[in-house]
SEVEXBA-619522 format. One record per residue (C-alpha): x, y, z. Coordinates in steps of 0.001 Angstrom, whole numbers, plus 524288, in hexadecimal, padded with zeros to 5 digits. Layout:
N
XYZ ...
This chain:
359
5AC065585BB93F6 5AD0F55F3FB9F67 5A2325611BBAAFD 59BC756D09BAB98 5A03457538BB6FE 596C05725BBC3C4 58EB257DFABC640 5915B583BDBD558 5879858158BE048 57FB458BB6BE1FF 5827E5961FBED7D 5786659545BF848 573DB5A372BFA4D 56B015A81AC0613 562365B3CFC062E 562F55BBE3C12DA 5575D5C51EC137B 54EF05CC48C1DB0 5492A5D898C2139 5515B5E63EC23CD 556295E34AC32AC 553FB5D7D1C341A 561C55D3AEC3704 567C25CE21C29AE 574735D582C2B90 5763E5D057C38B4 573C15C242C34E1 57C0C5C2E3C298A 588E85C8CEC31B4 586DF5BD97C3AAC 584D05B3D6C2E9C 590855B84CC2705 59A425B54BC3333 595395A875C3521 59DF159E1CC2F38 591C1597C9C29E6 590755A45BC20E9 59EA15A2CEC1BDD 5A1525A3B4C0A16 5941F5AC76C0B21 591B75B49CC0113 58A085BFC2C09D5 582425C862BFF58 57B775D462C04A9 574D85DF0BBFE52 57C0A5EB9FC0237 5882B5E79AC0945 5863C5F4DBC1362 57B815EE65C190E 581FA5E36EC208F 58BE75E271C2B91 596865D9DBC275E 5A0105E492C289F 5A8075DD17C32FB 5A9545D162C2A99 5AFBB5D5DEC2015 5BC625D165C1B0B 5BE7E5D431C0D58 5B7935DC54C031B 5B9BC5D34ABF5C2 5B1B05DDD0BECFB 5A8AE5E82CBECEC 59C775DF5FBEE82 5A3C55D4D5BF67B 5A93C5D332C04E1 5AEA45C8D7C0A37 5A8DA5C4B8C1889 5B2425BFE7C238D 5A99C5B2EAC2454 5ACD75B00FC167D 5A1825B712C1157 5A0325C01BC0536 595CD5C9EFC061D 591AF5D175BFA33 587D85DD7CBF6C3 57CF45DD7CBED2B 57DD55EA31BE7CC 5755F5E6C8BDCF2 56ED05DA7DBD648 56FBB5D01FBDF62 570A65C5E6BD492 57C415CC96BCEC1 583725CB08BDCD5 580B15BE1BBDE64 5860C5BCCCBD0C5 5923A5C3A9BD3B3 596255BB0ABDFBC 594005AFC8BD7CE 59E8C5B46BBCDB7 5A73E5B8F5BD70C 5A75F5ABEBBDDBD 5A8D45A443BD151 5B34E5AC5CBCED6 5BAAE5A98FBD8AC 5BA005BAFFBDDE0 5B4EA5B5C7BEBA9 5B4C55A860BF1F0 5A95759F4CBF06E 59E425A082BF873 5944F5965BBFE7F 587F159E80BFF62 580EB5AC02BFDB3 5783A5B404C0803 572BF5C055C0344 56E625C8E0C0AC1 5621E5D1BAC06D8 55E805E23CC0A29 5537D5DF55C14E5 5478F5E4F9C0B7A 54C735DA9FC00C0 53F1A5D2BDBFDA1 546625C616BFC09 53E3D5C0FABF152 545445C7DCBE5ED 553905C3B6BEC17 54E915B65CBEBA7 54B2C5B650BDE5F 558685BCB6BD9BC 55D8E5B074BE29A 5565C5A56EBD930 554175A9F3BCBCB 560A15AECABC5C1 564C85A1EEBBC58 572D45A382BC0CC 571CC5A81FBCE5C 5682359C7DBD0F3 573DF5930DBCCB6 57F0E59901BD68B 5768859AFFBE258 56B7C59455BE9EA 5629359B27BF3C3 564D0594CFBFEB3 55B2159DC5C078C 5547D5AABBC0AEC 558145AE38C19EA 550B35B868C1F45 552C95C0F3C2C55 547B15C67DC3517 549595CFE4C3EDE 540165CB42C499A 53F105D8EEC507A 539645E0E9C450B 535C75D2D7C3B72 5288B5D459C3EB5 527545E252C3BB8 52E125E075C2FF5 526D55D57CC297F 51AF75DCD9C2A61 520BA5E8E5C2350 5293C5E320C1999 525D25DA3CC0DDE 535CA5D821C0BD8 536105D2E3C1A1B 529F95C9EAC186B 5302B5C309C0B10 53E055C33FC10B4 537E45BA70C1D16 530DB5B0BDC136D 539FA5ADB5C09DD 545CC5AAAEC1415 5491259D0AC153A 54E575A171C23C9 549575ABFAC2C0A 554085B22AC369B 54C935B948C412A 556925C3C9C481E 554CD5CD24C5334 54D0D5C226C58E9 554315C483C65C3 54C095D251C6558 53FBA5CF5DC6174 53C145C654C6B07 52EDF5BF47C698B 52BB95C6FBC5E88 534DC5BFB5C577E 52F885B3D4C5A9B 522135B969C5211 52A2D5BD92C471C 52F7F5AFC6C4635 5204A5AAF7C4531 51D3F5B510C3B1A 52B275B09EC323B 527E15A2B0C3432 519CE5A549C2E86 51FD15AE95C22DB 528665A0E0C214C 52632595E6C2644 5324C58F93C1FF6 53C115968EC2485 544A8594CAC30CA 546185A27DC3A06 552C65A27DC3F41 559DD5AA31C4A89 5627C5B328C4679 56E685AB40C4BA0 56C6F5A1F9C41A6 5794459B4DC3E02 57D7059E9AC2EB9 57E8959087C2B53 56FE158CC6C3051 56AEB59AF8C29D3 57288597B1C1C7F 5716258957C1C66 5638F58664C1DA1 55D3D58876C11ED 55C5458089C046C 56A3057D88C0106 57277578ACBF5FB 574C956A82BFCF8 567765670EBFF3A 568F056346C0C3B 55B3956178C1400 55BF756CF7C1D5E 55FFC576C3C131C 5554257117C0C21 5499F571CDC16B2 54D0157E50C1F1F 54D28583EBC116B 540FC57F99C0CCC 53A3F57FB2C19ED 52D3E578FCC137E 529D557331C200C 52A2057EC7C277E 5204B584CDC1D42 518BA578B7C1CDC 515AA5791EC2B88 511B0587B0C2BAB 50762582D1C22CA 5007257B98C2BC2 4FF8E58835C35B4 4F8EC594F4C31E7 4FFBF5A247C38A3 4FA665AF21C36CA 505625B46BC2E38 5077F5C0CFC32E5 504195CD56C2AC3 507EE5CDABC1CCF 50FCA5C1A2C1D63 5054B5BB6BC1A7C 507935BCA4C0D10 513865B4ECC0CE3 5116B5A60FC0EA4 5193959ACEC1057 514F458BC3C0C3E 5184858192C0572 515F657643BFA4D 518CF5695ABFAC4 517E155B23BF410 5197654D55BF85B 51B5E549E0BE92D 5265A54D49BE1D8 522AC55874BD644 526215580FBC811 531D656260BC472 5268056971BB9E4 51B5656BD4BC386 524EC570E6BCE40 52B56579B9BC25B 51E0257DC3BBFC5 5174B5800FBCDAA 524C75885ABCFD6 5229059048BC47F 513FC5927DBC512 5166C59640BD371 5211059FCCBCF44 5192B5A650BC2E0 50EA75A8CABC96E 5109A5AAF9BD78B 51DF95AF9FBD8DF 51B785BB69BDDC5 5174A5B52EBE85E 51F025ABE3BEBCB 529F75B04BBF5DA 530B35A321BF662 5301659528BF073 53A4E589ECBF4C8 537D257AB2BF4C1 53DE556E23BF3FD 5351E565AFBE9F6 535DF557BCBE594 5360A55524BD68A 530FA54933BCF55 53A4E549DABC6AA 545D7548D0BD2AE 53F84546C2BDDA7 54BE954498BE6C0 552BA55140BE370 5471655AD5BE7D4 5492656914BE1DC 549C357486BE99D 541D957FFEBE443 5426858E90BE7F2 53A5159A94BE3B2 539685A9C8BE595 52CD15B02DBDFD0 52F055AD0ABD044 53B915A695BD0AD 53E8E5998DBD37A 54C0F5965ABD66B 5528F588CEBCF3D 54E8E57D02BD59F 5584557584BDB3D 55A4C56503BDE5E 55D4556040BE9C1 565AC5544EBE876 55C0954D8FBF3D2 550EF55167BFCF3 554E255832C09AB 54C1155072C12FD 5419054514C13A0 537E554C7AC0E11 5367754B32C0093 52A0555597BFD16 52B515619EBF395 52A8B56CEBBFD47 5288557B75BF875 528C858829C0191 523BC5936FBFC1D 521B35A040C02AB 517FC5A98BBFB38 5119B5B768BFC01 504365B88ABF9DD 5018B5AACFBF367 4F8765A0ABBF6E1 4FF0A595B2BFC8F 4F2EF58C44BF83F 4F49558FB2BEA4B 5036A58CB8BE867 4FFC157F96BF098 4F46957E3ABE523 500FA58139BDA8A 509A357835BDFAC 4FD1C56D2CBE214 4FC2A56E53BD393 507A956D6CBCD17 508A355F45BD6A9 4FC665597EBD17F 4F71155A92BDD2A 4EC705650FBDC01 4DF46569A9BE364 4D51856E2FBDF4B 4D76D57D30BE268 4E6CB57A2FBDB05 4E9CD581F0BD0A6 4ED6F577E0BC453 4F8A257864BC056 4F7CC575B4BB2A4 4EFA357FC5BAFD3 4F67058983BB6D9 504D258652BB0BB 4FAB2588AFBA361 4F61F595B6BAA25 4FF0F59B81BB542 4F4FB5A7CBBB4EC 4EBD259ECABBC8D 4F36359F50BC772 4EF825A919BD200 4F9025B410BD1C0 5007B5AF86BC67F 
């Protein structure tokens, strides 16, 4: 009897977004000649749109170029799924030459929330590739002037799991205000110069080895848990985005996690811009699981084979739109067993998810 053959490690990917100017072709020329950035597979949506002109070597197909730094950049022409798709079977065919990671690169009005989802919901998709993070650029001359105009640019800033601030060098101290206002949007991510080496930008977030920083900078729970304590005035309408987080000391039981996840989704996903967490199981408590979420999809959790640091506490980040942090906290006392007297029970509710505000 022979083994069955050993499915492939899934292909980190990275999600490069930000508003229209903001400097996303510039970052991405500099990214692609880095050495860092070599077997890239650089997808962009209309290949017309970016300046790698000078760094091209060999056209391999229509859809396909081959990059002097060992990069292939491709177009999405149309379904994004389907492209992703179609670099998958020409790789396993052997039509181009394996490749280590993805970065796609999104039209500046893209809301990022619907990407995201295509990302972590398709059942084969979800096997191949693993979203390693959402990168997002901010011009810091016209970021402030664009947050308050543009929804896209608002979601774009809180989902990113790194912020790049460019232009900084013309802004002055007004970029030093912009930086306040992104750090209050979210708290959990890191805001980087725009000089920021490929390997730190695309090897920072939750990876496939489990190693601790990949781990924590991706998670960034403590950042969020610290902006807790203090109370900013949010400017404008970003206060309708928030950031916070859940935790537990005690390890929780596979079922209520399942079913805080999917209550949470059902009924709130609308809202919910962002879910990602590292939580302890009963059932295994020394292979924690990572969890990820965008609006009503969850993505497949996934074990680590140990915990990244000391700290051994289920930690959840969740940015939201127009959701009351104090009632997920109420959700999530529940479904522990630890509730309060204003906590929504959980039993019931599972019995009746029209109970639940919103739902």
């Amino acid at each position: 009897m022979t083994d069955a053959p050993r499915r492939p490690e899934p292909i980190p990917l990275t999600l490069l977004t930000g508003f229209l100017g903001a400097g996303k072709t510039t970052l991405l020329n500099r990214l692609v000649a880095d050495p860092a950035f070599a077997d890239t597979v650089v997808i962009v949506n209309e290949f017309g749109e970016i300046g790698l002109d000078h760094l091209l070597i060999e056209q391999v197909d229509e859809d396909l170029i081959l990059l002097g730094a060992g990069c292939l950049c491709c177009t999405v022409r149309g379904d994004l799924i389907a492209t992703l798709e179609d670099l998958l079977r020409k790789r396993d065919n052997g039509r181009i030459r394996p490749f280590r990671r993805v970065v796609i690169e999104t039209t500046g009005l893209a809301d990022p929330a619907p990407i995201l989802h295509a990302l972590i919901y398709h059942p084969y998709l979800v096997l191949r590739y693993r979203l390693q993070g959402v990168v997002t650029v901010v011009d810091a001359v016209n970021g402030d002037n664009t947050l308050d105009v543009h929804p896209e640019a608002v979601r774009q800033a809180a989902v990113a799991d790194r912020i790049v601030l460019t232009k900084t060098d013309l802004a002055g101290a007004q970029s030093d205000a912009l930086r306040a206002r992104l750090h209050d949007l979210n708290p959990s991510a890191p805001i980087d110069p725009p000089d920021v080496p490929a390997g730190t930008l695309l090897g920072g977030f939750f990876g496939l080895d489990g190693k601790s920083e990949d781990v924590r900078a991706w998670l960034g729970a403590e950042r969020v848990a610290a902006e807790e304590h203090h109370h900013h005035d949010v400017n404008r309408h970003d206060a309708s985005i928030r950031a916070f987080s859940l935790t537990s000391d005690a390890p929780v039981s596979r079922a209520s996690l399942e079913m805080f996840l999917d209550l949470l989704r059902s009924s709130q996903g609308a809202k919910l811009l962002r879910l990602k967490g590292l939580v302890a199981l009963k059932e295994d408590p020394e292979r924690p699981v990572v969890v990820h979420g965008v609006q009503h999809v969850m993505h497949m959790p996934v074990s680590l084979p140990a915990w990244p640091d000391e700290d051994r506490r289920s930690r959840l980040v969740l940015i939201v739109r127009d959701l009351d942090p104090a009632f997920v906290q109420s959700l999530w006392d529940a479904f522990l067993g630890r509730p309060r007297l204003d906590a929504p029970d959980a039993a019931a509710l599972t019995a009746n998810p029209l109970a639940i505000p919103g739902a």
